[in-house]
C-alpha positions in Angstrom: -64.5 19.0 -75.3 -65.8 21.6 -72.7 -66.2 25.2 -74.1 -67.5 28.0 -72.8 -71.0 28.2 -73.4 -71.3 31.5 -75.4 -68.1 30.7 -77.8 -68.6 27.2 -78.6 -69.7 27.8 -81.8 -66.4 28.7 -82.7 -65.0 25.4 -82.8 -65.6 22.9 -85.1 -68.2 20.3 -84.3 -65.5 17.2 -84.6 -63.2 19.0 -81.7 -65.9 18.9 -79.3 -67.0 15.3 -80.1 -63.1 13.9 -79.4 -59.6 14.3 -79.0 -58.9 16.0 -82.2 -56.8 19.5 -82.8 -57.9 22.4 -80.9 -58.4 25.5 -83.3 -55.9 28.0 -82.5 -52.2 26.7 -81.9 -50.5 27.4 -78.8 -46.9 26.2 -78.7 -45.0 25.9 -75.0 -41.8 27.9 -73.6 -38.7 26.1 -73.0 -39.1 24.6 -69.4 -42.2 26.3 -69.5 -44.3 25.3 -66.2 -47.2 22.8 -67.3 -49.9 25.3 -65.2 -49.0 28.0 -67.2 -49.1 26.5 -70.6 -52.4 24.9 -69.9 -53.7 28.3 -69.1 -52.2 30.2 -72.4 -54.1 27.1 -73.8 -57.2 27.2 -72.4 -57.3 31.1 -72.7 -56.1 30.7 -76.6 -59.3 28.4 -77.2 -61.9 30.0 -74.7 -62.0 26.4 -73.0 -63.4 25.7 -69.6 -61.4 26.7 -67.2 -60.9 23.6 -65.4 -60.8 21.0 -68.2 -57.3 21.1 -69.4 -56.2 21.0 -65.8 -58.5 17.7 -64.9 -57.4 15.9 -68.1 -53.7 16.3 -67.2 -54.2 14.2 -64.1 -55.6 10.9 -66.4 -53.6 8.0 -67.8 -52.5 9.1 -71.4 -52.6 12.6 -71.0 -49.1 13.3 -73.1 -51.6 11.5 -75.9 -54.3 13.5 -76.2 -52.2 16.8 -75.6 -50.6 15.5 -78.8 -53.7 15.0 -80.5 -55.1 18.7 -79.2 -52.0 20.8 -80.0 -50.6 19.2 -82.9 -47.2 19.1 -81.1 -45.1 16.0 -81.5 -44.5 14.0 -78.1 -40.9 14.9 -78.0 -41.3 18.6 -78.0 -44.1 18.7 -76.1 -41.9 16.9 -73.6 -38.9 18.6 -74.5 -40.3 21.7 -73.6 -42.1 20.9 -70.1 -40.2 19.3 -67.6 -43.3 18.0 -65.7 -44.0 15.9 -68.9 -40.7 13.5 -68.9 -40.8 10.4 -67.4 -37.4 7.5 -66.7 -38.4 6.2 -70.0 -39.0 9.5 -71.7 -35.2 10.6 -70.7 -33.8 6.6 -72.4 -35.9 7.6 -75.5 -34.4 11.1 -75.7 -31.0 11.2 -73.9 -30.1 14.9 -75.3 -32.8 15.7 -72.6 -29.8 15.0 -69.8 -28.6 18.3 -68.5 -32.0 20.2 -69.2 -33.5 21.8 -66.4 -35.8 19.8 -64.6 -39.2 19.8 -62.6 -37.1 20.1 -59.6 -35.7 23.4 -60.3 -37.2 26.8 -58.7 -40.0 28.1 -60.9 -39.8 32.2 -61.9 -41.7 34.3 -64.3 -40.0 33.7 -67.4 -38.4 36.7 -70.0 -40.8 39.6 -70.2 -39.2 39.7 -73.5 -39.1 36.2 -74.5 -42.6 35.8 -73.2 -43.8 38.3 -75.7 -42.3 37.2 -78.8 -43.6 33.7 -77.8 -47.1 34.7 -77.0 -47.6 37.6 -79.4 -49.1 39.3 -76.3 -47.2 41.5 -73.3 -49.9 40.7 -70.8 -49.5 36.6 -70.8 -47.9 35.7 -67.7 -45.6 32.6 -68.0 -43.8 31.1 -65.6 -41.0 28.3 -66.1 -38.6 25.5 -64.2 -34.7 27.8 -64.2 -31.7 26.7 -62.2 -30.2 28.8 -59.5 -27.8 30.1 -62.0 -30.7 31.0 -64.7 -30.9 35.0 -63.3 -30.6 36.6 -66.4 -31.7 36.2 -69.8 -28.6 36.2 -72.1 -30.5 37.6 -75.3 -32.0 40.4 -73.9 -30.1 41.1 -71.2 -33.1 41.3 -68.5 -32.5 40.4 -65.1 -35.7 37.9 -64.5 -34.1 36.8 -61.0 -34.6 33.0 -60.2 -36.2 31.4 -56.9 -34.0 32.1 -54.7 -33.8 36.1 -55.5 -37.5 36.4 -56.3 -38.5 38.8 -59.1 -41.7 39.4 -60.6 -42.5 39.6 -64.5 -43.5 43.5 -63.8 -40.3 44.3 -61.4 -37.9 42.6 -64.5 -34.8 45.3 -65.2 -32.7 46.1 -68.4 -28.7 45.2 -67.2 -27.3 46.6 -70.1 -25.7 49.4 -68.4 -23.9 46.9 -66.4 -21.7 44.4 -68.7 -20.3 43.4 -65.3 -23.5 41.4 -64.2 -23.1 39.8 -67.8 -19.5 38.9 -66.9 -20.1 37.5 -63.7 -23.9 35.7 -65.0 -20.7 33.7 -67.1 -18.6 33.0 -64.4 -21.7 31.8 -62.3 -21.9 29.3 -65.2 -18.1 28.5 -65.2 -18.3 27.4 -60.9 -20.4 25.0 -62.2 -17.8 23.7 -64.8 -15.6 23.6 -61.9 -17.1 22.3 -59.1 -19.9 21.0 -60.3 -23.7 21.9 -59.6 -24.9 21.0 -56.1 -21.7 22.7 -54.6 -22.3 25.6 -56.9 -25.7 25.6 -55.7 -24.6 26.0 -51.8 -22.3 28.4 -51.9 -24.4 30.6 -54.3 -27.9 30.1 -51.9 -24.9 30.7 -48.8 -23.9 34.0 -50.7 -27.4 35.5 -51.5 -27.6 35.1 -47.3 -24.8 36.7 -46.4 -25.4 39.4 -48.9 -29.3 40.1 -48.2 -27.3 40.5 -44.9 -24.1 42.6 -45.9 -26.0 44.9 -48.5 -26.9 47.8 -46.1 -23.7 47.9 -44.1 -21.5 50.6 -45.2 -18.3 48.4 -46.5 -20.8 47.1 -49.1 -22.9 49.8 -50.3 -20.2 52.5 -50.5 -18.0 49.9 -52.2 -17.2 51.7 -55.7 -18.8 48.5 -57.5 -22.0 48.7 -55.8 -22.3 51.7 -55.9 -21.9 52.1 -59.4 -24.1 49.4 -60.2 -26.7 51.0 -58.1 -26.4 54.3 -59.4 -27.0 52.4 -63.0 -30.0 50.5 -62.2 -31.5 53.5 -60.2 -31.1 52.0 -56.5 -33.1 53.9 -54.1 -30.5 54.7 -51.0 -32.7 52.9 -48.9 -33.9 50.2 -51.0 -34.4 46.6 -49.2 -31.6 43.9 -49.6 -33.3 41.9 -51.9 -35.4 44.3 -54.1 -34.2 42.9 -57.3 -32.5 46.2 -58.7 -30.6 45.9 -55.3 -29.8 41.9 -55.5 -28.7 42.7 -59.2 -26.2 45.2 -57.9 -24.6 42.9 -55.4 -25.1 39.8 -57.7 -21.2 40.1 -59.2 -19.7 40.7 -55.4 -22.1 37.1 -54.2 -20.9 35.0 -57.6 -17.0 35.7 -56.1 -18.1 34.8 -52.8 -19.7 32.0 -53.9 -16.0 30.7 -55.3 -14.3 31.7 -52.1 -17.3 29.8 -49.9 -16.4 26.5 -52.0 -13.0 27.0 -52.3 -12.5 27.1 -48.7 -14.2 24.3 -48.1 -12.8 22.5 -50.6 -9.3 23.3 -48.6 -10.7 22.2 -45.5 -12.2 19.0 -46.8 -8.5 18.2 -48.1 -6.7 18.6 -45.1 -5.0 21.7 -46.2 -6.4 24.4 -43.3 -7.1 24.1 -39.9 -8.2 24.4 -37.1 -11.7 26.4 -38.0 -10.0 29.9 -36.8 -7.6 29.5 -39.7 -9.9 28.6 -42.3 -12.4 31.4 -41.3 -8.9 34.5 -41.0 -8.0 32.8 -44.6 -11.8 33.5 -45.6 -11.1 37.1 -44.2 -8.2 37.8 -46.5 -10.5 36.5 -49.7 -13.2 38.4 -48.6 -10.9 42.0 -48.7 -10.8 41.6 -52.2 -14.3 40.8 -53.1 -15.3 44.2 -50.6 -12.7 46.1 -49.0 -13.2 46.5 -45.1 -16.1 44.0 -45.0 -15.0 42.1 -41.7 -18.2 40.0 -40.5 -17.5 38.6 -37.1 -19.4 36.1 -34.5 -20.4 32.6 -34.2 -24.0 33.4 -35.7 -22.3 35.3 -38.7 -23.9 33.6 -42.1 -20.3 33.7 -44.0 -18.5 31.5 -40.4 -21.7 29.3 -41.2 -21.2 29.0 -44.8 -17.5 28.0 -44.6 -18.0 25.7 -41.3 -21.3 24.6 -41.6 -23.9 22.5 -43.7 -25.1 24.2 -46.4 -28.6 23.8 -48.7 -28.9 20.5 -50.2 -29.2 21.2 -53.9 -32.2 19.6 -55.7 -31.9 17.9 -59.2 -32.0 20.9 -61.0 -31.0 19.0 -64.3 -31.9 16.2 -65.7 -29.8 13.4 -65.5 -29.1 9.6 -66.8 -31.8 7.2 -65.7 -30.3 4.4 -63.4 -30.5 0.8 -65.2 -31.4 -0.6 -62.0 
């Protein structure tokens, strides 16, 4: 096994000769990226950099992690998505509905990272869904890959149970209309609201500004600095419903023509922002209730086909 020349005598003889347990034990996030566990890895047990990286590309590589960690094959694949295989989901079904490789990848909990890694300067990054903006024990706003935050630019939300409440609801569209329409409509939202944000029906709205004022907004802070996505994040999760909800209507039969659907979309919009009345054919709210949206990736995993 390859170490770094001056610290090799740190490691038993045995691990360099073969696949056996590396020395110091180095256990993975959940959905925890497989570049960024390698590297807590390699760092952990001054390896070369490279090696951990190489092996992962040969035949039998869930093996011999097993071998080198100490970790059992179903948490090690439990844990990173880019491990699982068809057969790995038939052997573990409770691994259906856990996010998958195919999801955006974001820096992970600044708080969560810590207690896992004992450390405040390990970077980790991990798969999340589009919904995963917030982490629910600590109540940090980690962003997801679609409203791009870093580990250093993570923000307390505490001041602002209203992000909580709509962070739930984001998770209740889903119940409802299921993921990939959820999906849409929310990456249809952020754009009209990286848009929207500056005008003056949305930042004077009492909400916003409220929020803003909380989380320590600059006045002239850029639409999707994450303190300034955060504030708007509630008003985008309603829209989100709206956006699907109207096309929902229009799928059924129940509005048209297009002009009715979009003056319906109006009304609903009022009481998500009073006075915010977008208009013209290249407006991103017309698009996202006429238009195609996103197609959503397999953020989850799901059922392997028996075909």
């Amino acid at each position: 096994m390859p170490l770094r020349a001056d610290q090799s005598s740190t490691v038993p003889e045995g691990v360099r000769r073969g696949r056996q347990r590396l020395p110091v034990p180095v256990s993975p996030m959940c959905s925890e990226t497989l570049n960024s566990y390698l590297r807590r890895v390699t760092e952990q047990n001054l390896l070369r950099p490279s090696w951990l990286s190489q092996l992962s590309r040969q035949p039998h590589f869930v093996a011999d992690l097993v071998e080198l960690t100490g970790l059992t094959e179903r948490g090690l694949v439990a844990a990173l998505p880019e491990l699982r295989t068809p057969h790995a989901i038939k052997r573990w079904p409770h691994l259906v509905g856990h996010v998958s490789k195919r999801a955006g990848i974001r820096s992970a909990c600044r708080h969560c990272a810590a207690a896992q890694t004992q450390s405040r300067s390990h970077a980790v990054t991990v798969f999340a869904s589009h919904e995963q903006v917030l982490c629910a024990i600590h109540q940090q706003w980690t962003g997801s890959s679609a409203l791009k935050c870093d580990a250093q630019q993570q923000l307390s939300v505490r001041l602002c149970p209203d992000i909580a409440r709509a962070h739930r609801q984001h998770r209740r569209l889903i119940q409802r209309w299921g993921r990939g329409p959820t999906y849409s409509g929310f990456t249809a939202a952020v754009t009209c609201f990286s848009l929207w944000s500056g005008w003056p029906a949305v930042s004077r709205a009492p909400d916003v500004q409220q929020r803003r004022r909380r989380l320590g907004v600059l006045e002239e802070a850029p639409s999707m600095l994450p303190r300034q996505a955060a504030a708007w994040y509630p008003n985008a999760v309603a829209l989100t419903d709206v956006i699907i909800s109207l096309r929902h209507e229009a799928a059924e039969g129940r509005t048209s023509p297009a002009a009715t659907v979009i003056a319906e979309g109006l009304v609903r919009l009022q009481n998500i922002v009073p006075g915010l009345s977008p208009s013209g054919a290249s407006d991103p709210f017309r698009q996202a209730v006429l238009g195609e949206l996103h197609t959503p990736p397999d953020e989850v995993e799901v059922a392997p086909s028996n075909r």
